[in-house]
C-alpha angles and dihedrals in degrees: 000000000000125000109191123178118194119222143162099065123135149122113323137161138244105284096019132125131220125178116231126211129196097183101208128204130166137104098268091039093115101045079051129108110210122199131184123229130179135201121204121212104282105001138092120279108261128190114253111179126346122189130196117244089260096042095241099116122047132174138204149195109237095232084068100033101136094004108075116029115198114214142173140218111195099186087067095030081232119150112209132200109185099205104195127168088027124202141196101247088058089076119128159078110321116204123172116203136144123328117229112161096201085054125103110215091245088061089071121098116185128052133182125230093265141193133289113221105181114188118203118206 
């Protein structure tokens, strides 16, 4: 089983970056794909970035495509997503948790605590 616990989130402004982590143990951590996902105030959790065990497939919403690379580091089993040009409608809770790519967000049933990442205009 994976545990995987989400940092690095706080105020920033319109334009700006901040760098995500979703630390990852377990015994099957490095045979895992991770994905992010976010979930605005009032609104449905959506994916954001998932990333293959290896890091050779990634996926991305469209809404971040460019703007947000996904990336691993597999020495320190650390799960990264880069957030550049920020905007205020990327505001939100931001969860990293398994990646399936047949899944629907709603088919996932267990979430972390997550990360706030509030964006000022």
């Amino acid at each position: 089983q994976v545990q995987l616990v989400e940092s690095g989130g706080g105020l920033v402004q319109a334009g700006g970056s901040l760098r995500l982590s979703c630390l990852a143990s377990g015994r099957t951590v490095n045979t895992t794909s991770i994905g992010w996902f976010r979930q605005a105030a009032g609104k449905e959790r959506e994916f954001v970035a998932g990333i293959s065990w290896d890091g050779r497939q990634t996926d991305y919403a469209a809404s971040v495509m460019g703007r947000f690379p996904i990336t691993t580091d597999n020495a320190k089993n650390i799960i990264y997503l880069q957030m550049k040009h920020l905007k205020p409608e990327d505001t939100a809770v931001y969860y990293c948790n398994l990646y399936y790519t047949s899944y629907t967000v709603d088919q996932y049933e267990q979430w972390g605590q997550g990360t706030q990442v509030p964006v000022s205009s």
